[in-house]
ROMI-764034 format. One line per field, with one value per residue: x, y, z of N, C-alpha, C in turn. Coordinates in steps of 0.1 Angstrom, whole numbers, plus 2048, in hexadecimal, padded with zeros to 3 digits. Layout:
<recs>
n.X (X:...)
n.Y (Y:...)
n.Z (Z:...)
ca.X (X:...)
ca.Y (Y:...)
ca.Z (Z:...)
c.X (X:...)
c.Y (Y:...)
c.Z (Z:...)
</recs>
This chain:
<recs>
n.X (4C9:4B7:4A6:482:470:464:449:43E:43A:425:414:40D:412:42C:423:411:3F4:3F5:3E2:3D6:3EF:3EA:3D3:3DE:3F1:3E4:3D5:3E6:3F8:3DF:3D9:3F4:3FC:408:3FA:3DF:3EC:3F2:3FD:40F:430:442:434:436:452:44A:430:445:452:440:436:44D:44F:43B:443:457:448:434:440:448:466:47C:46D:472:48D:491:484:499:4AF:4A8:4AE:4C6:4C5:4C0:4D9:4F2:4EC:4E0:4C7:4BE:4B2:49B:476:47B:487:473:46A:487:490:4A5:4B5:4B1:494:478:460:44E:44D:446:42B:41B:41A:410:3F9:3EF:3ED:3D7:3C1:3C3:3B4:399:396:394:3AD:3BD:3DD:3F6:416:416:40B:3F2:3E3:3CC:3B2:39B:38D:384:369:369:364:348:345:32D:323:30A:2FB:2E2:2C7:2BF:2A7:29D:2B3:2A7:28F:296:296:28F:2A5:2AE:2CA:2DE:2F8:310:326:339:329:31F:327:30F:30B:322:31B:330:348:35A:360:34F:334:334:349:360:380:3A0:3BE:3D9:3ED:40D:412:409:3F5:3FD:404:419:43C:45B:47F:4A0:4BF:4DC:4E9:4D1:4AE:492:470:452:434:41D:41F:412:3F6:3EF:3F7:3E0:3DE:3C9:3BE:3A9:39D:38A:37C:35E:34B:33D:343:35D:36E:373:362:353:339:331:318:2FB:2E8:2CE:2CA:2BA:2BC:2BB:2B7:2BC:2AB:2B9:2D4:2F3:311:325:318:31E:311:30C:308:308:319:311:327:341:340:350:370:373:35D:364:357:33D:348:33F:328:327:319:31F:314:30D:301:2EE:2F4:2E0:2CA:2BD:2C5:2D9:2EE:2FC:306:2E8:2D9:2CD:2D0:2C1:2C7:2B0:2A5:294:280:28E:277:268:27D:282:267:25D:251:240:24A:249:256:269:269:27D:26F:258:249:240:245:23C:24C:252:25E:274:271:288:29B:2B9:2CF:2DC:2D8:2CA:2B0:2A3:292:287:289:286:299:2AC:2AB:2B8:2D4:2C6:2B6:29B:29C:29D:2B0:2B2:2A5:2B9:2B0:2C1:2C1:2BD:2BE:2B3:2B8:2A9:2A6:2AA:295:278:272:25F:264:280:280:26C:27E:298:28C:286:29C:2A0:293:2A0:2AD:2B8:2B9:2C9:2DD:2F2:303:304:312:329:338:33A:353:360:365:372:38B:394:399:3AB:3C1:3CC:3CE)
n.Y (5C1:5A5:5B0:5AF:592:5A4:597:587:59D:5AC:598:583:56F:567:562:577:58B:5AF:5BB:5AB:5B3:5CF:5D1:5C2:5D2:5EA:5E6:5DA:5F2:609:5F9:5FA:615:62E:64B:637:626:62F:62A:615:613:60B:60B:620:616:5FA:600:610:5F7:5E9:5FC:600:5E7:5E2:5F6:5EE:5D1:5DB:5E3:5D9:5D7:5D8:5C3:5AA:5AD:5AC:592:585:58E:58E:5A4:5AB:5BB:5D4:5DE:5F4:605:5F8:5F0:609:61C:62B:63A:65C:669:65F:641:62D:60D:5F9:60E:62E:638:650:65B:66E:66F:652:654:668:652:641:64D:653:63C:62E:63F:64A:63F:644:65B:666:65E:675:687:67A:671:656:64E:64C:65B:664:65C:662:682:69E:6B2:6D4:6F4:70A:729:742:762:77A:78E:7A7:7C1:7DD:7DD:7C3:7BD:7C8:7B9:7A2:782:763:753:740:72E:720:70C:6F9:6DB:6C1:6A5:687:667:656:63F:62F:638:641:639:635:61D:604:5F8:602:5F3:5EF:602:5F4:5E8:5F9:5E9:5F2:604:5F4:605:616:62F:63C:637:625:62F:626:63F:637:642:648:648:64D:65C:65B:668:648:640:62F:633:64D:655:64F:633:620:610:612:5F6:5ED:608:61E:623:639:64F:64B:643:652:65C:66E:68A:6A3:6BA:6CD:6DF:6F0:706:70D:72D:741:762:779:793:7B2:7AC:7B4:7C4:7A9:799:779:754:739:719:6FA:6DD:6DC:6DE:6D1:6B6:69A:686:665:661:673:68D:6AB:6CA:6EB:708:724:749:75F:786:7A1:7C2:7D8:7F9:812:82C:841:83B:83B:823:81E:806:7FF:818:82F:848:85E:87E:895:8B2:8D1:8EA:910:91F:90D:905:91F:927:912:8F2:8D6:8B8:89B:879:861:83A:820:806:80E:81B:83E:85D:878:899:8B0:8D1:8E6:90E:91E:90A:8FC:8F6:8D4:8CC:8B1:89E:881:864:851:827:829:81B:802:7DE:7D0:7B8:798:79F:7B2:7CC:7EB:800:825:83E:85D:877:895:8B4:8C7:8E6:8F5:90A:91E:91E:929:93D:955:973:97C:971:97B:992:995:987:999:9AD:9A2:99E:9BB:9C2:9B2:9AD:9A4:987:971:969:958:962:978:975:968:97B:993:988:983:99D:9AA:99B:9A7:9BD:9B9:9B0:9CC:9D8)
n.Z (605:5F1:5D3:5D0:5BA:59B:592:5AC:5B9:5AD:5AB:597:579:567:551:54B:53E:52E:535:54C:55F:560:574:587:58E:595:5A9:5BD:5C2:5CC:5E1:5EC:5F4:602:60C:616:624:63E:659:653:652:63F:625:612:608:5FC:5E7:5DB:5CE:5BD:5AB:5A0:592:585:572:566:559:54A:535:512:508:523:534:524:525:542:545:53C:549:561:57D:57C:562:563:571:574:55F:54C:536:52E:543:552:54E:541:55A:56C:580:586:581:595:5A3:5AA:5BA:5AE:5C6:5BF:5A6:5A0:5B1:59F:585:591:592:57B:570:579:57A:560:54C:552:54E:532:525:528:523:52B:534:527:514:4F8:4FE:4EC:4EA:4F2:4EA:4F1:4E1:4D1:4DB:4CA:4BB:4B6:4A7:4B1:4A2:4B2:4B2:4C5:4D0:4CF:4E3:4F7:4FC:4FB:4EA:4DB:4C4:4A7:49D:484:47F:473:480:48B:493:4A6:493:489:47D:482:49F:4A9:4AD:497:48C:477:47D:494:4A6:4BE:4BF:4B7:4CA:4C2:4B0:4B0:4C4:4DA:4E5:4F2:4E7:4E5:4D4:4D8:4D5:4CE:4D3:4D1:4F5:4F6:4FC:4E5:4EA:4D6:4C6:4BC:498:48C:49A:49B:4BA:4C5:4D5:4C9:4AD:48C:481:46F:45A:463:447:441:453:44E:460:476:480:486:478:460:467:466:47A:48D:4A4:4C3:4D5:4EE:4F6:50F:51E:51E:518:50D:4F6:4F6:506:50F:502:50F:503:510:507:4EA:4DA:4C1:4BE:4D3:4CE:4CA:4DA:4EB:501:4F9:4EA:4F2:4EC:4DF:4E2:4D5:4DD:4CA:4CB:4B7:4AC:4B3:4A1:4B0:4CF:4E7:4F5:51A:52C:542:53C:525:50D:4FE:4E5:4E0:4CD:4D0:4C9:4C7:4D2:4E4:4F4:4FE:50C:515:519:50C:503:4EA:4F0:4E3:4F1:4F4:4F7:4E5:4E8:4F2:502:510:51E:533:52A:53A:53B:52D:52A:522:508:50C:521:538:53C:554:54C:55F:561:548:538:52D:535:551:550:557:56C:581:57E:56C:558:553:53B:52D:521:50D:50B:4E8:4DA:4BF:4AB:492:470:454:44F:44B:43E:44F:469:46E:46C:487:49A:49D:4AB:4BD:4C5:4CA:4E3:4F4:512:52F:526:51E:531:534:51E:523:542:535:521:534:541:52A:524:53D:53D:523:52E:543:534:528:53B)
ca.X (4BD:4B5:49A:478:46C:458:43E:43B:438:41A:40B:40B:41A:437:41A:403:3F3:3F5:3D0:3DC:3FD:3E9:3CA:3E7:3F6:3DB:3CF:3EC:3F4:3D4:3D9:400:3F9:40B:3EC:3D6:3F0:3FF:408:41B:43D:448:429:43E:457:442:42F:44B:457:432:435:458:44C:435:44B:45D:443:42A:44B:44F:474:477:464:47C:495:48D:482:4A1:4BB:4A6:4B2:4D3:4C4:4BD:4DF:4FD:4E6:4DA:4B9:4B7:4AB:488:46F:47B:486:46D:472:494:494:4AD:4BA:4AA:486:476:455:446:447:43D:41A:41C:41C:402:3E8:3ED:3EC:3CA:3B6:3C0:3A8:38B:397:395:3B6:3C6:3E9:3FF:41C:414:408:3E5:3D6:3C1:3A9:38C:38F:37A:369:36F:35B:345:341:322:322:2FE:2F1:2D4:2C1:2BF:29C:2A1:2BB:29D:281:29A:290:291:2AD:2AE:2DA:2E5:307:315:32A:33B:323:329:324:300:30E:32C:31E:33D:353:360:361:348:327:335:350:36C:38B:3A9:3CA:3E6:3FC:41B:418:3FF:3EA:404:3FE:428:445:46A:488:4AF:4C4:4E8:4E6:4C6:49F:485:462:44A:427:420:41D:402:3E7:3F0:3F7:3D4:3E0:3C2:3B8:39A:3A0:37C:378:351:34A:332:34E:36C:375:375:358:34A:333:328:307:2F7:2DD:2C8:2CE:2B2:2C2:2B2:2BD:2B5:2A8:2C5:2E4:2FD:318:32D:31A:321:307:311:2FD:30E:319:30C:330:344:33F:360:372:371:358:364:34D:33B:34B:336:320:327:312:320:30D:313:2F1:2F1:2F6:2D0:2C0:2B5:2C1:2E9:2F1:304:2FE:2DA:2D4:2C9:2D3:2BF:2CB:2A6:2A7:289:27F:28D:26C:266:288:281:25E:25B:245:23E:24F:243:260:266:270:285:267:256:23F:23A:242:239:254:24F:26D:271:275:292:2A1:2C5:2D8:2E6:2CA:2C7:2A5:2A1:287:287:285:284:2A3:2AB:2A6:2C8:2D0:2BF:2AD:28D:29F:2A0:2B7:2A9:2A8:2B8:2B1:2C9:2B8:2C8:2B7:2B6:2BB:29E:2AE:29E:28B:272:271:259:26E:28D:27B:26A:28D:29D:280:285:2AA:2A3:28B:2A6:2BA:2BC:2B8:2D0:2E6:2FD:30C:307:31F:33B:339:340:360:36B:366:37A:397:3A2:39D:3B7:3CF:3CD:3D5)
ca.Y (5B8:5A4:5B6:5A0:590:5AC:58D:588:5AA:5B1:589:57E:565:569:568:57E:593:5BB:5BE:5A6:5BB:5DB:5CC:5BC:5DE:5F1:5DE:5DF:5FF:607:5F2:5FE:620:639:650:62D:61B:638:627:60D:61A:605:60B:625:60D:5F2:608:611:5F0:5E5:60A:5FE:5D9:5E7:5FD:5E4:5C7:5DD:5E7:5CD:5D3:5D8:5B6:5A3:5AB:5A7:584:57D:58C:594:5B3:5B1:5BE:5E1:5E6:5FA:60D:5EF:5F0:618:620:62D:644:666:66A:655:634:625:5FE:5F7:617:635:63C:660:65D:678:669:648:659:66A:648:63A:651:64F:62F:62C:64A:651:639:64C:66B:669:65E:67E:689:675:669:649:655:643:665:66C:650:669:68C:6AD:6BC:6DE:6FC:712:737:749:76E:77E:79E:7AB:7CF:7E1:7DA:7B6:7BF:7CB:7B3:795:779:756:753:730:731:716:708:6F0:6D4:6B5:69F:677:660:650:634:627:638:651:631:635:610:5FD:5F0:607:5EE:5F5:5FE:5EA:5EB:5FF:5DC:5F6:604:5EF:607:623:63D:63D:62C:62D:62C:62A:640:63C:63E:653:645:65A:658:664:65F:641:643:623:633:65D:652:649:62A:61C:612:60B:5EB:5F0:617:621:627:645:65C:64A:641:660:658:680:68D:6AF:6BC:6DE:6DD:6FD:701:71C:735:746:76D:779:7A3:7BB:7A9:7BE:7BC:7A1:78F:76A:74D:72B:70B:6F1:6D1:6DF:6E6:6CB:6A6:699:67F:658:661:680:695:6B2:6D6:6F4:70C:735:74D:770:790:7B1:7C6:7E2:805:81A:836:84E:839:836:81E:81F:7FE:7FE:81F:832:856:867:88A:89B:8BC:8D7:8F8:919:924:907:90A:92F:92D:90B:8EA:8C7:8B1:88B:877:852:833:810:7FE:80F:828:84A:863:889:89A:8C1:8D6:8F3:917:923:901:904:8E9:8CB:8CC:8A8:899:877:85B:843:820:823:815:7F4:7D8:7C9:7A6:78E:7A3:7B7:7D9:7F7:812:834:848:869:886:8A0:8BD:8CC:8F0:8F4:918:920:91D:929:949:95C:981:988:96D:981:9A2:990:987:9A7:9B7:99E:9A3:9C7:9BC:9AA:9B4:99A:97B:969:96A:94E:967:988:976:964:986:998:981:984:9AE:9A9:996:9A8:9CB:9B8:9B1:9D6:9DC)
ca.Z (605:5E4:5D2:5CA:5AC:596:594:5B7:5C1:5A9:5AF:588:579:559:542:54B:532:52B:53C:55B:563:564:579:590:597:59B:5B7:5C7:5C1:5D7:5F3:5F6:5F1:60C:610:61C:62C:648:665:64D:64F:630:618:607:600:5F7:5DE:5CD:5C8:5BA:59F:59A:58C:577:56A:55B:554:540:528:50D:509:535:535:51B:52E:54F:549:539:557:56E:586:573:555:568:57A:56E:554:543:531:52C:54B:551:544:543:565:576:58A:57E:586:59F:5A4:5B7:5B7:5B8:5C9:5BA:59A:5A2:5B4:592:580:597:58D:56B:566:581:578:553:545:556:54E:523:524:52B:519:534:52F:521:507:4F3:503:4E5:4E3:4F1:4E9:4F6:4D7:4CB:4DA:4BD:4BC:4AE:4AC:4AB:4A1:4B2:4B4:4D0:4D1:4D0:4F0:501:4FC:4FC:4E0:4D7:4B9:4A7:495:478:481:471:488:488:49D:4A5:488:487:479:494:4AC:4AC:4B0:48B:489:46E:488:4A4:4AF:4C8:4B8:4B7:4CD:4BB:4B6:4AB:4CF:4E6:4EB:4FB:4DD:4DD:4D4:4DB:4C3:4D5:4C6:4D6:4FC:4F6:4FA:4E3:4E7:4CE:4C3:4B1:48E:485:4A2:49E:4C5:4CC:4D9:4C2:49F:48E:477:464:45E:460:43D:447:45A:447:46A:47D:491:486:46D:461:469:466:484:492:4B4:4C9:4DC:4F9:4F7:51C:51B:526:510:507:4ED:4F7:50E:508:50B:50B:501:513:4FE:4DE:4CF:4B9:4C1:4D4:4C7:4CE:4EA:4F5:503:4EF:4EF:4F4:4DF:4E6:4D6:4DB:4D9:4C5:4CD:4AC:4AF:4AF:49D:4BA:4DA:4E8:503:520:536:53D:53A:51A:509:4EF:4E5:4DE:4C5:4D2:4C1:4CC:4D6:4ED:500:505:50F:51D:511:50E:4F2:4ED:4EA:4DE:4F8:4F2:4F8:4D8:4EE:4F3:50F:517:524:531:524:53E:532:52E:525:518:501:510:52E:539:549:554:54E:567:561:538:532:525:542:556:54E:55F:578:57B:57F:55E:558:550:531:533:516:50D:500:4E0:4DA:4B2:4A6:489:461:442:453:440:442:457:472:46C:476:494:49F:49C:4B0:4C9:4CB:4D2:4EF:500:519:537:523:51E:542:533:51B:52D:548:52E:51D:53C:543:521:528:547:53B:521:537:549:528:522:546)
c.X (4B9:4A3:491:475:45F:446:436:435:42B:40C:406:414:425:42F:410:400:3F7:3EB:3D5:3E4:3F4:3DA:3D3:3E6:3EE:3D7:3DB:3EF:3E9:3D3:3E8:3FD:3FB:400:3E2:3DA:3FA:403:40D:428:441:440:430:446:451:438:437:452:44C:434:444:453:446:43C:44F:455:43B:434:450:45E:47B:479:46F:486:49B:48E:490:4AF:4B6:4AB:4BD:4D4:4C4:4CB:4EE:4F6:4E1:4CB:4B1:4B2:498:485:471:480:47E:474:481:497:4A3:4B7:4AC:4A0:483:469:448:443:443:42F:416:41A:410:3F6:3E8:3E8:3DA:3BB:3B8:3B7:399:38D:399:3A4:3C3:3CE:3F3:407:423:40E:3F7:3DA:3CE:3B4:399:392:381:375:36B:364:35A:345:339:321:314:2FF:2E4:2CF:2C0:2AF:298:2A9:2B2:292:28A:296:299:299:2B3:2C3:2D8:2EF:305:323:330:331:326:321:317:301:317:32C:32C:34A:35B:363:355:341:329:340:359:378:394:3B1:3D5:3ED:40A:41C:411:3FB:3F1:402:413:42F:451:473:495:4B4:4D3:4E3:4D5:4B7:491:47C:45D:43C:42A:419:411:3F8:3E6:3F2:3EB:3D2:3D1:3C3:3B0:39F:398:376:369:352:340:33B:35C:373:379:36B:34E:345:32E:31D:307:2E8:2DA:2C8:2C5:2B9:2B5:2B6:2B6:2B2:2B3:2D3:2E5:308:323:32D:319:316:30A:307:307:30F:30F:31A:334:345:350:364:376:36A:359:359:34D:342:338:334:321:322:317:318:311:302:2F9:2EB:2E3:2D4:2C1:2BF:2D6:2E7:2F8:2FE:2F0:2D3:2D2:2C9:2CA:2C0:2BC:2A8:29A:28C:287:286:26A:270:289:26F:259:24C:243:23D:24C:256:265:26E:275:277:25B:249:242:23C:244:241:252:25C:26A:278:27E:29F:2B1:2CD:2E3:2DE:2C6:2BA:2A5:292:286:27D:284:290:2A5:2AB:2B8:2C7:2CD:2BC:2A4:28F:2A1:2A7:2AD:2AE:2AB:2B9:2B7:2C2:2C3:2BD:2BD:2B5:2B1:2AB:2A3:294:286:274:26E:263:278:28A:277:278:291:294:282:294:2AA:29F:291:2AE:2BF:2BA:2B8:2DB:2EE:30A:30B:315:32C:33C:342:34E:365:36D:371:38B:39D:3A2:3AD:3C3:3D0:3D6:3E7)
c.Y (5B5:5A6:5A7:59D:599:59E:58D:591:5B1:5A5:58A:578:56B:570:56C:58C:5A3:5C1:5BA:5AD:5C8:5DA:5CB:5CB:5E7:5EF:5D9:5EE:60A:607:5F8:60E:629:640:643:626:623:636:619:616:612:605:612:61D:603:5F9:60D:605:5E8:5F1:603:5F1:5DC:5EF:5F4:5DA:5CC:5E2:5DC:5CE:5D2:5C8:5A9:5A3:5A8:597:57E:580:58E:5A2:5B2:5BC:5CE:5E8:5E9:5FD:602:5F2:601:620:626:638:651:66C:668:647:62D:618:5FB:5FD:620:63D:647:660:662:672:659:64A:65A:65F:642:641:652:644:62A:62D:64C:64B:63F:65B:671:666:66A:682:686:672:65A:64A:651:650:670:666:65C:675:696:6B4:6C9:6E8:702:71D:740:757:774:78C:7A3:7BA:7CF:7E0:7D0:7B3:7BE:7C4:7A8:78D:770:755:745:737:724:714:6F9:6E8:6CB:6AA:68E:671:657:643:627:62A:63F:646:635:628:60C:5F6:5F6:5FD:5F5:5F5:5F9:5F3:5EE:5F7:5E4:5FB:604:5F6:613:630:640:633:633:62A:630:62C:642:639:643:645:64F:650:663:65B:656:644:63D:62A:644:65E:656:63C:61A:61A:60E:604:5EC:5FB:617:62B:636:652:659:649:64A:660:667:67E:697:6B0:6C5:6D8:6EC:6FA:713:720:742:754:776:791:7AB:7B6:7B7:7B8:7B6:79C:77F:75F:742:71D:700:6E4:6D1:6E1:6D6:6BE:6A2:68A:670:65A:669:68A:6A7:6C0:6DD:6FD:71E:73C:75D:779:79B:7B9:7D4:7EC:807:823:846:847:835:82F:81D:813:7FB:80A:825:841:859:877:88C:8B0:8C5:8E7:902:922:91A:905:916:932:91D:901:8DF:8C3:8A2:888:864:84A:825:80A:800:81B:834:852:871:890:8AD:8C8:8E5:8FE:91C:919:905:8F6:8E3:8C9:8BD:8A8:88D:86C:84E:836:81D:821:808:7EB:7D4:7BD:7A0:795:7AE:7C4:7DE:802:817:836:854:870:890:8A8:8C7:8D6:8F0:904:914:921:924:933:94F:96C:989:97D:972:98D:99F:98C:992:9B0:9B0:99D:9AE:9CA:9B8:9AC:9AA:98A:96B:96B:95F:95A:96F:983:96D:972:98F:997:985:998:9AF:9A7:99E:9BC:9C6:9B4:9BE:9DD:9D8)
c.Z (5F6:5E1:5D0:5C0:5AB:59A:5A1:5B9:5BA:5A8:5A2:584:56F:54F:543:541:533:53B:54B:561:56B:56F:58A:599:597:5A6:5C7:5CB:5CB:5DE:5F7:5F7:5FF:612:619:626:63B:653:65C:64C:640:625:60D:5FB:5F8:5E8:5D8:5C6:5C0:5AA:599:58E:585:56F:55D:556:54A:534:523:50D:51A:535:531:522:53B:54C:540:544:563:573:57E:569:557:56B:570:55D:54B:53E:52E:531:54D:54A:547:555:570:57C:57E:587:58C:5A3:5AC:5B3:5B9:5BA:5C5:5AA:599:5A9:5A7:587:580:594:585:566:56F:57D:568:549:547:553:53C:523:525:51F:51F:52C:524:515:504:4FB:4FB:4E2:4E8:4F8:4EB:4E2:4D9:4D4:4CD:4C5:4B1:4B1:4A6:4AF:4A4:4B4:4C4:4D9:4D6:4DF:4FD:506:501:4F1:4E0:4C8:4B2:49D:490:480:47C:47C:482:49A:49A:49E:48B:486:481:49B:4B3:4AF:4A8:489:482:47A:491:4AB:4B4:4C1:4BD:4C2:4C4:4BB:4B2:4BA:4D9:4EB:4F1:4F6:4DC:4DD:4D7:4D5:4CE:4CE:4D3:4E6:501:4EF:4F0:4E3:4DB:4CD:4B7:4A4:487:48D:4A2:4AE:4CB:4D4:4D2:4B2:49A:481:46B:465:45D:453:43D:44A:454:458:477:487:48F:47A:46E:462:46A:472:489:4A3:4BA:4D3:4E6:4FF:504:516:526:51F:50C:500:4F5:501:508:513:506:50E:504:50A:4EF:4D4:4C8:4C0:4C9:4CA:4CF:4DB:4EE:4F6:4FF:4F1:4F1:4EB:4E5:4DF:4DA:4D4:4D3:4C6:4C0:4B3:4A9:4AC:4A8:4C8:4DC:4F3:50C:52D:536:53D:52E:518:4FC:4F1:4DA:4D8:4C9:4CE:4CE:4D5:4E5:4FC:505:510:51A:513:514:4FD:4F4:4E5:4E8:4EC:4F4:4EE:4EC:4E0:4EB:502:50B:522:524:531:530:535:538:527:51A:50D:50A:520:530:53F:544:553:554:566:553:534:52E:538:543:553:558:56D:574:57D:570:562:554:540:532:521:51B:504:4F2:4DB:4CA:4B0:498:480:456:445:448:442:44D:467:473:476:484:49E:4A0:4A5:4BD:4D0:4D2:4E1:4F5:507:523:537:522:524:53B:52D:520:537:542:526:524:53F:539:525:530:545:52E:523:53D:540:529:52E:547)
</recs>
C-alpha cells in the first residue's frame, strides 16, 4: 500500500511554518490518539503515521530531503535514519517511542521545558534550594521564638523582570538550532547530537542583554527572612520556608529556604527527647537524715523536692510534666533528678572527732556494704576451700 503524503496526513501545505507543523500535529495527534479512539481498530496505525510525518517535517535536513525524493529519500538507509531508536520513516515503528514522542512534544512546553530529548530543555530552570543552620539554647527550645536570618540570594532582576533581555523582552529563537537547544554533526555512518554551542542548549538567546543582570535575568540580594521557631525543636529538626530559596531561571519557579536546628548543650539540664535529666549533689547529712532541697526548672522556676532518709547516690525522682514541651502538641516530658550524695572535704577537728565517734556508733548502717562485704567474706572462704 503506497504510503501518504507527510503533508496530507498532517493537513499543511509545503510551506508551512515551524509554529504550523507543530500546531498541525498536535491536533492530530489528539484526535488519533489510541487511548481516545478504542473501538477504532486502525487509530494505532493512523497515529503513527501522523508521529511518523512530523518526525520528518519538523527536521530541517528530514524536510530537504523529503521534499526533494519524497519516500525514496527514507528507504534503504537513506537519510540517517531516525532519532536514536525512535520512529524510523518507512521502516518499522516502535510505539512506545512514538507515545514517548507525543508527550514530549505536547506537554513539554507546560512542563518548563523539561530535559527531553529535544533538547532547548533549559529555557526555565528550578532555582537552587538554601540551607541555614541555627543555633539556639535550650531555653529558646523551650519557649520557641521568633528568629529574623540574613541570606544573601540571587533573586529575579528588577529591571527585565528576570527575562535578562533589555525592557523585559522575550528572548530570541536560537537561529544555530531553531529553538531545539541541540545540534547534529555526521561523522561517517554515525549521527551525534550535542548541545548547541550559540544557546548553552537553551534553545534561546537574548539579542539585547539587560544591562542590570548582564543578561542572566538574577541579581544578588541580602534580604531578612522571619523564621517561626515552634517550642519543643530539637537538634536537627528542619523548617522550610517555601519559595524563599534562589530565584529559578528564565521563569523558573523559586527553590526553597531550610533552616536547620542545632539546640546547644546546657549548664545543669541534659536532654533526652522531651524529657529532662539533672544530676543534683546533696549533703551527707541530708541523705542520711532526710530533707528538702530546692531545685532549678527549664522554665527558669523553682521546685522543692523532699529527699527521703536514707537516700543513697544515683536515687532518681521524677517531676512530672517539667520537661521541655513535644513538638507541636500540648503534651511535656518530665524532669527526673539523680541524687549524687557528696562526701564532706576540708574537715576541721572537731568534724573528724564527730566522725570517728559516729563510726564507732554504727553497727547496722550501712546494709549495702555489710551485705557486698559478706559476699566478698564468702567467696574467698570458698578460694581457700
Amino acid at each position: 500500500m503506497a504510503k501518504r503524503d507527510y503533508y496530507d496526513l498532517l493537513g499543511v501545505s509545503k510551506g508551512a511554518s515551524e509554529q504550523e507543523l507543530k500546531k498541525a500535529y498536535r491536533k492530530k495527534a489528539m484526535e488519533l490518539h489510541p487511548d481516545r479512539n478504542k473501538d477504532n481498530p486502525d487509530a494505532e496505525a493512523q497515529f503513527k503515521e501522523v508521529n511518523e510525518a512530523y518526525d520528518v517535517l519538523k527536521d530541517g535536513d528530514k524536510k530537504a530531503a523529503y521534499d526533494r525524493y519524497g519516500h525514496a529519500a527514507f528507504e534503504n538507509g537513506m537519510g540517517g535514519g531516525g532519532r536514536g531508536g525512535g520512529f524510523h520513516p518507512g521502516g518499522g515503528a516502535d510505539f512506545g517511542s512514538a507515545f514517548s514522542d507525543v508527550f514530549d512534544d505536547l506537554f513539554g512546553d507546560f512542563m518548563g521545558g523539561g530535559s527531553g530529548r529535544r533538547g532547548g530543555g533549559q529555557r526555565a530552570t528550578r532555582g537552587s534550594d538554601l540551607r541555614y543552620n541555627l543555633s539556639i539554647s535550650l531555653e529558646e527550645a523551650f519557649t520557641g521564638k521568633q528568629q529574623n536570618v540574613s541570606v544573601t540570594s540571587s533573586v529575579a532582576c528588577d529591571t527585565c523582570e528576570g527575562s535578562g533581555a533589555e525592557g523585559g523582552a522575550e528572548p530570541a529563537t536560537c537561529p544555530t538550532c531553531s529553538g531545539m537547544g541541540k545540534v547534529r554533526a555526521q561523522q561517517g555512518f554515525f549521527t551525534v547530537e550535542r548541545s548547541c554551542p550559540t544557546c548553552a542548549g537553551r534553545g534561546q538567546i537574548i539579542t539585547n542583554p539587560c544591562n542590570a543582570c548582564s543578561g542572566s535575568g538574577l541579581q544578588q540580594r541580602e534580604r531578612s527572612l522571619g523564621v517561626n521557631i515552634p517550642a519543643g525543636v530539637e537538634t536537627g529538626t528542619r523548617i522550610r520556608l517555601a519559595g524563599e530559596g534562589e530565584a529559578g531561571l528564565r521563569g523558573g519557579p523559586t527553590g526553597d529556604f531550610y533552616i536547620f536546628i542545632e539546640v546547644e548543650d546546657h549548664p545543669i539540664f541534659e536532654r533526652e527527647g522531651s524529657n529532662l535529666f539533672c544530676r543534683v549533689p546533696v549533703s551527707m547529712t541530708t541523705a542520711a537524715l532526710g530533707g528538702e532541697i530546692e531545685v532549678p526548672t527549664i522554665d527558669g522556676g523553682k521546685s522543692r523536692v523532699k529527699v527521703p532518709a536514707g537516700s543513697q547516690s544515683g536515687k532518681q525522682m521524677r517531676l512530672r510534666g517539667k520537661g521541655m514541651p513535644a513538638l507541636r502538641s500540648n503534651q511535656s516530658g518530665d524532669l527526673f533528678l539523680e541524687l549524687a550524695v557528696e562526701t564532706p572535704v576540708n574537715l576541721t577537728s572537731k568534724q573528724k572527732e564527730l566522725l570517728r565517734e559516729f563510726e564507732e556508733l554504727s553497727e547496722d548502717n550501712s546494709p549495702e556494704s555489710t551485705n557486698f562485704f559478706g559476699k566478698v567474706k564468702t567467696f574467698w572462704e570458698g578460694m581457700k576451700g
